[in-house]
C-alpha positions, 0 to 999 in steps of 0.5 A: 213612448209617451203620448200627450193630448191638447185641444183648442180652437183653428184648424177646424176651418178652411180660410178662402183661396189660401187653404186650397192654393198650389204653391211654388216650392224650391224642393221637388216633392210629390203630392200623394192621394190623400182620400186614399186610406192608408193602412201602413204603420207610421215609423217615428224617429224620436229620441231624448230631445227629438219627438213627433207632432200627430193632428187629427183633423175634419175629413174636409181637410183632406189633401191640404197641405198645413205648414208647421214652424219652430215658434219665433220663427215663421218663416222657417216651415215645413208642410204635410198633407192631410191624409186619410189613415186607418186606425183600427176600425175607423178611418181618420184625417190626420198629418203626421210631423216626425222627427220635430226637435222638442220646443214649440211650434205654430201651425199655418193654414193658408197665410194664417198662424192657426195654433202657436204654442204647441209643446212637441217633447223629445221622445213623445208623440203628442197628439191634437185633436181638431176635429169639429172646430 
């Protein structure tokens, strides 16, 4: 498993009502404590052409919700909620996208594509590091 970094601007900011707004979905999902710490490891399924996406981001985006699409295709997302993780000593805000086809994706904050581009490749985790933008 390899792992890959890449750092520019979004996703440091939160955009008006649309970065804490509820939202109507047609699946049933549950929205966990988000403060809450986790500790549990993260189990990835990744593969020859199947990887994970991991985002580090500022504390005060805990419990939002950031919406990733295959990049030509807004329409097509998928969200998960900033969490609060254990990384050794320290505790980070992080989501976790897995099982990503390898391409490149966007991500949305809100209404708003905040990074287009990012590169997942099968069988590594990239990882980005928003924290402080």
């Amino acid at each position: 498993m390899s792992s890959s970094s890449q750092r520019s601007g979004g996703l440091g900011r939160r955009s008006g009502a649309a970065a804490d707004r509820g939202h109507a979905h047609d699946h049933v999902h549950i929205h966990h404590d988000a403060v809450t710490a986790r500790t549990q490891p993260v189990v990835l399924n990744l593969g020859d052409r199947v990887g994970a996406l991991v985002v580090y981001t500022d504390n005060k985006l805990v419990g939002v919700e950031i919406d990733i699409s295959p990049a030509g295709d807004d329409a097509e997302r998928q969200h998960k909620q900033v969490l609060a993780r254990t990384i050794g000593p320290v505790t980070v805000a992080a989501l976790v996208y897995d099982n990503l086809p390898e391409g490149e994706y966007t991500l949305w904050l809100g209404d708003g594509a905040e990074l287009r581009n990012v590169r997942v490749t099968g069988g590594a985790v990239t990882e980005l590091d928003r924290r402080g933008l």
